[in-house]
N, C-alpha and C positions, 0 to 999 in steps of 0.2 A: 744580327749581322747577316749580311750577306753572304753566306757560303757559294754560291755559284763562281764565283771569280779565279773557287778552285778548277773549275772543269775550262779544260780545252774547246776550242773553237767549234768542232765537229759534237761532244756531247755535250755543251751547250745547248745546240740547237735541238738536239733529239730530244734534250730533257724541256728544253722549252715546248717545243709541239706535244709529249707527250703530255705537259702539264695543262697547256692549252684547252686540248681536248678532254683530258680529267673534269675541268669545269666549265663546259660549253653544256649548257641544258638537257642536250640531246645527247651528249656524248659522240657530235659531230657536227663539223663545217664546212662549208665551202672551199674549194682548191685556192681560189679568188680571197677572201676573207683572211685564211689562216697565212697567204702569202703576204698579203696586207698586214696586216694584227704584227706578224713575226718578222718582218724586212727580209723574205726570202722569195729568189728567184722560183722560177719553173725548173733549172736546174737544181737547184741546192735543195727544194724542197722537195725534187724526188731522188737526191742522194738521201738527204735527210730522214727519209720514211725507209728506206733501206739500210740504214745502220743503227738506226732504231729499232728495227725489228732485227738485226743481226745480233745488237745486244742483247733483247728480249727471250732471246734463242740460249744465246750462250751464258748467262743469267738463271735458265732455266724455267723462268717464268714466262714462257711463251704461250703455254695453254691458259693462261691466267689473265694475263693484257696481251690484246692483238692490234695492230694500226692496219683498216682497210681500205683501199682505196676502190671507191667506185663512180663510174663518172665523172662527175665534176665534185664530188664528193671525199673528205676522208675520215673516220668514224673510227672510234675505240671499243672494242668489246671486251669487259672486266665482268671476273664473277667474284669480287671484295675478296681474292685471297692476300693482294697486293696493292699497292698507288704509286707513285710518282716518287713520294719520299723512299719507296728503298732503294729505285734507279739515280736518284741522286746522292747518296750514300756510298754505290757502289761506284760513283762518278770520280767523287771525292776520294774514297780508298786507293784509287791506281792513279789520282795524279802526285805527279813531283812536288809541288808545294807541300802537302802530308807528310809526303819523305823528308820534305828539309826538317820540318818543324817537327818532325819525330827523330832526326836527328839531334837536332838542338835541345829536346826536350830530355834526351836520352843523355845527352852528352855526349852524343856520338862523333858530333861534327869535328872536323878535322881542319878541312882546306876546301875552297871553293872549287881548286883542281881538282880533288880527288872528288868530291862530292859529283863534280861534273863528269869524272870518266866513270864511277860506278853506275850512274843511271844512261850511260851511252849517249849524253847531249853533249852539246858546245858549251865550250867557257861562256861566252858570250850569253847563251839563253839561261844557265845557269846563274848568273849575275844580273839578268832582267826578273828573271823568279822570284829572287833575294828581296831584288829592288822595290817589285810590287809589294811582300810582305811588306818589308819595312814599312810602307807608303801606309798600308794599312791602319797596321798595328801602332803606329807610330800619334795617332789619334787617338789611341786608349793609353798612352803613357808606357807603351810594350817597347821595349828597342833589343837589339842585336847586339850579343857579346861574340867576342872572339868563339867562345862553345856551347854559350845558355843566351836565352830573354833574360833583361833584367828591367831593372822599372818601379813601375808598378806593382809590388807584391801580389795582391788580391785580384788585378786584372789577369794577369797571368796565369792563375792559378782559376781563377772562374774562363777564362778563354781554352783552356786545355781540358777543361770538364766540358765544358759544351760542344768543342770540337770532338772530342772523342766520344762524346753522347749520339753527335749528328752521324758519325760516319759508322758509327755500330762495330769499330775497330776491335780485332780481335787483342786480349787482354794481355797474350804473350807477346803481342807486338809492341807494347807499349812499357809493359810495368816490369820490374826485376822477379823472381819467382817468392822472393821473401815478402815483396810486399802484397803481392797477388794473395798468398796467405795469410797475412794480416788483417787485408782487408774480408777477404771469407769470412773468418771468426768476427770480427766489428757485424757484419754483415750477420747471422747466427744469429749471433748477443741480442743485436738490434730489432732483428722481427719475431725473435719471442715476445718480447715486451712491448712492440708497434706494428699496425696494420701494415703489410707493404704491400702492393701490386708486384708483378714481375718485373712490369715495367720502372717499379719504384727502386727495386731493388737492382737492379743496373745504374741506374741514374746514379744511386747514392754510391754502390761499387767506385763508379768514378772520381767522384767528388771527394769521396772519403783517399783514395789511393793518390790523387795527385797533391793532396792535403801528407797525406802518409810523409810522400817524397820530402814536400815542401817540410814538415817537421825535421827530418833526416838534416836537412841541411840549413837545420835553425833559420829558417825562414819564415814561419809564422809568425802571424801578427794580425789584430784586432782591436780595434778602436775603444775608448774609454765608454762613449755612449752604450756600444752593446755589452759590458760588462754592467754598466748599470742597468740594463733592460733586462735582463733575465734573473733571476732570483738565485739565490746561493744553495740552496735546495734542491733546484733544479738542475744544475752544474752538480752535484755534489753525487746526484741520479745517476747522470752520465757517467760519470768520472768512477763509481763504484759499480757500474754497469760493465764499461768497458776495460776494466781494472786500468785505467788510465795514470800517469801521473803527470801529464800534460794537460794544466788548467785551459790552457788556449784550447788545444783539440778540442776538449768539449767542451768550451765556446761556439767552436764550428761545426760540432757534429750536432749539437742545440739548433746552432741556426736553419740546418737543410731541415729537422724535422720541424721547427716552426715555421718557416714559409711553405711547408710542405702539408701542415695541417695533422702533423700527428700526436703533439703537443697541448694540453689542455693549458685554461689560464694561470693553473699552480707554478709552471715554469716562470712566470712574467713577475717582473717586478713590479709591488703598487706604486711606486712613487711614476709619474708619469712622464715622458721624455717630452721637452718642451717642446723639441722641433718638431716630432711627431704629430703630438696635440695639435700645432698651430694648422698643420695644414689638415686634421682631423676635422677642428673647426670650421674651418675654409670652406669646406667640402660642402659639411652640412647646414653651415650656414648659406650659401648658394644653392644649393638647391630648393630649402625651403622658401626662399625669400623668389622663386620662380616657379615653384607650385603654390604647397600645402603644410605644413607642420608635419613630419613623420611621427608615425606612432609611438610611444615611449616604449612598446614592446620590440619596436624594429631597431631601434636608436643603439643599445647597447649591443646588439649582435652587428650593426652597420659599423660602429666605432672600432670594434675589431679587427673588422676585415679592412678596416681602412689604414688600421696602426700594423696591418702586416704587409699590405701595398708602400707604407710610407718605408716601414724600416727596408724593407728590401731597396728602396730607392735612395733613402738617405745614407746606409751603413754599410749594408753589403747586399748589393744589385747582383745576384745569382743568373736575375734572368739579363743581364747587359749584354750576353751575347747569344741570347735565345732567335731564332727564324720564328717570327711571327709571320707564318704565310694561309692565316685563317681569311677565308673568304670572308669580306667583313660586309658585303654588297647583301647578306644574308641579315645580317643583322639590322640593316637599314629597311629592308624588308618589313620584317615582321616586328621591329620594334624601334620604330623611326621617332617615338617622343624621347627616349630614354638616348638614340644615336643623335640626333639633330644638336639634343642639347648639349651630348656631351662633346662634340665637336664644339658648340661657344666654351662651354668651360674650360677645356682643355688650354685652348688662346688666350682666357682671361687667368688662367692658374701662370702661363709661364710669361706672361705680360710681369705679374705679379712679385715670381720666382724665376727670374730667367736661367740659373743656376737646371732647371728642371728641363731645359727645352728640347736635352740631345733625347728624354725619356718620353716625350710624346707618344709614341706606337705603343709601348709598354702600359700609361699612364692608361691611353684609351682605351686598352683593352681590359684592362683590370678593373676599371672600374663600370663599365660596361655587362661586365661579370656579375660586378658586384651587386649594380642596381636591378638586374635581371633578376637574381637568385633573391633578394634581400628585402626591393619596393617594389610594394603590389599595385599592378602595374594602374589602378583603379582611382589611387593617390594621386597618380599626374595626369590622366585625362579620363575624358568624359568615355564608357564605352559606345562601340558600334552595337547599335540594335540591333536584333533579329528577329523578326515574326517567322512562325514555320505552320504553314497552312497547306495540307493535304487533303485529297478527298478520299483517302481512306479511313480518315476519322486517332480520334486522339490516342490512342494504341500507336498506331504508325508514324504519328509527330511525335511521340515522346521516343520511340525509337530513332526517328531523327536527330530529336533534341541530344539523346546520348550520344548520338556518333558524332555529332558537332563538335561534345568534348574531348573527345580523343581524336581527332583528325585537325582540328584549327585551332595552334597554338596562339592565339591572338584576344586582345582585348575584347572581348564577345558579352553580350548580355543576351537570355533569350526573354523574347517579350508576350504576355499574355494576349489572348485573342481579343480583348475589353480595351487594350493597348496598343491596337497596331497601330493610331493614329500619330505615335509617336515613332515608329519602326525606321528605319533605315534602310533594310536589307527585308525583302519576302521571298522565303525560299517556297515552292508550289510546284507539281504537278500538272495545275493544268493552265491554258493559257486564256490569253483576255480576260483576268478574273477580276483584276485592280485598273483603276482608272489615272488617268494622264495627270500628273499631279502629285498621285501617292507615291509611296516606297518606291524604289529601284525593286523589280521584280526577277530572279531566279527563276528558270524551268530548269526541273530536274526531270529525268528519266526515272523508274520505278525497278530495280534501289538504281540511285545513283550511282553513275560511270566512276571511273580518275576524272574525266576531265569535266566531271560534275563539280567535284571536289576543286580541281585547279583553278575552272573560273571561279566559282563563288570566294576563294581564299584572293585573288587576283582583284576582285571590288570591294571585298574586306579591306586591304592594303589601300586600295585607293581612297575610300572613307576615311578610313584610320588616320594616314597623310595631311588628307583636306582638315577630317578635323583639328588636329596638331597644328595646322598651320592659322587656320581660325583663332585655337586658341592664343597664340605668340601675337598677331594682330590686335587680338582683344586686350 
């Protein structure tokens, strides 16, 4: 989901330039470009770097992210204490949209008048805020009561965990003080027994407390399918873990830790969910059937990961209102056999299943994931060669050869000096040493620069490409 739609017109734009410049290479552009790129005047964009930086100030993170202007230039300088994502968080926290639907959420809401004169606006703007929610929400099966959402159950209830996940909302603005307590001890209970991150343990804080509410007001509920998917054992774990006597709860408290990955297969049930399977199959049938046969040792660890992509997308979509704002231009980069394709699959999977199509951005990145972590990358195409010929002699190439592997995450082979007639790439020291014909030749410097490093990874990508595209021809 788009969370931006909460922020106003003025940080909008700040959060848009700052994000801009977050991912411009240099961590800087042209006055010209980023007015272009962003549809901002010469006025607006130098209000724009002025309230941006007024916020950065008053935020407190000014020594952290600065916006400078020089020239005809504007440039960001960050020392990783912070990004983009907490200024739009704090975006989110002071607009009125949060307010309504934390009243709504609360049960606070009263009257559109009164809602209007406590935040100091007009009926009128008041009544277009409403308006856009609904407009929204109204696509996830979410609608407006007289003083709650109703609906949807599970959307609502996954829409208020990821909202209140995005905006890092403080816990007493949200929750009653008895469930804030409840959920603590769940929270306890749960990471003696399960690895959690800091970060894991907020996430679930949420998810578990708007679940809490949601019990209070007998409104839970969980589909047949997930009661067959997880084992009684496993349920019985939970449920005697968090001295529970709500089956469903820990149903749900089941589901965050197994899409969460803190669940071994003893939770799961053997009998196999048909929906799941089919698009398990789907999967691995298409990809082999456009490479190679995967290994029978990769196959049951792939089948997995993919029966926990499915269940989240068939039963209960956690991530349905996740911000996927991963640079994915990255990924195309560095592993353009595994992106290319999965860009056709993705169109022949909801061709297939059209029932799947609103999950496209979800679909591709999961699985994107998955074949990164899971198929060696060796399975679907041929590697880029590399001969490495120094004249400091084989000591100094094999120190080469190591720093290869740790600096170029790419399908790389290195190739023996009996072998270079086969080479692709010659990294070297010195020059005119290869003839018009042979390899694509490298000069490096002694040790190699960054931008030693940047070109040679820059004609890796470009090989890597051509051959990918060779191969789909072939």
């Amino acid at each position: 989901m788009n969370y931006e739609f909460f922020l106003s017109k003025e940080d909008y734009r700040s959060y848009s330039l700052l994000k801009y410049l977050e991912e411009s290479s240099n961590l800087s552009e042209s006055i010209l470009k980023i007015q272009e790129e962003l549809s901002l005047s010469t006025f607006l964009l130098k209000k724009t770097i002025e309230n941006l930086n007024d916020d950065l100030d008053e935020l407190g993170i000014s020594e952290h992210l600065k916006i400078l202007t020089t020239g005809t230039e504007v440039s960001l300088e960050i020392d990783g204490h912070y990004s983009s994502g907490f200024l739009l968080s704090n975006y989110i926290k002071r607009s009125i949209y949060l307010d309504l639907l934390i009243e709504f959420f609360r049960e606070d809401y009263t009257t559109l008048e009164v809602f209007a004169d406590e935040h100091h606006i007009s009926y009128s703007s008041a009544y277009t805020i409403l308006q856009e929610l609904k407009k929204v929400l109204k696509k996830h099966q979410i609608f407006f009561d007289k003083k709650k959402l109703y609906g949807n159950r599970r959307n609502i209830i996954i829409f208020y965990y990821q909202l209140f996940l995005v905006t890092d909302i403080s816990y007493t603005k949200v929750y009653p003080a008895d469930v804030i307590d409840k959920t603590n001890q769940f929270i306890f209970l749960l990471s003696n027994e399960y690895s959690l991150s800091v970060y894991e343990k907020k996430k679930l804080f949420h998810y578990l407390s708007v679940n809490v509410l949601a019990e209070k007001s007998k409104e839970l509920e969980i589909c047949k399918n997930i009661i067959h998917f997880f084992s009684e054992e496993g349920v019985t774990k939970i449920k005697k873990l968090l001295n529970l006597s709500s089956t469903t709860f820990a149903y749900l408290v089941l589901i965050w830790l197994y899409l969460n990955d803190k669940v071994d297969q003893t939770y799961i049930e053997n009998n196999k969910d048909q929906g799941i399977e089919q698009l398990n199959d789907y999967f691995i049938q298409k990809i082999e059937e456009r490479f190679k046969p995967l290994q029978e040792e990769n196959t049951g660890e792939i089948r997995r990961e993919l029966s926990k992509i499915h269940f989240n997308i068939l039963y209960y979509p956690i991530n349905k209102f996740d911000e996927f704002t991963i640079n994915i231009y990255f990924f195309r980069q560095n592993y353009p056999e595994f992106y290319f394709y999965l860009l056709d699959y993705i169109n022949l999977l909801t061709e297939e299943y059209k029932e799947l199509s609103r999950d496209k951005i979800f679909l591709f990145f999961s699985y994107l994931m998955l074949v990164i972590n899971h198929i060696p990358i060796k399975l679907i195409s041929d590697p880029v060669k590399v001969g490495i010929d120094f004249s400091y002699g084989s000591a100094y190439n094999q120190f080469i050869k190591k720093n290869l592997s740790l600096y170029i995450n790419l399908n790389v082979e290195i190739i023996d000096d009996e072998q270079s007639k086969h080479t692709d790439v010659v990294i070297t020291n010195m020059n005119n040493l290869y003839e018009e014909g042979s390899p694509q030749v490298v000069v490096w410097l002694n040790p190699p620069r960054p931008v030693d490093w940047g070109n040679l990874t820059k004609i890796l990508l470009r090989i890597q490409e051509k051959k990918y595209k060779n191969s789909q021809n072939k």
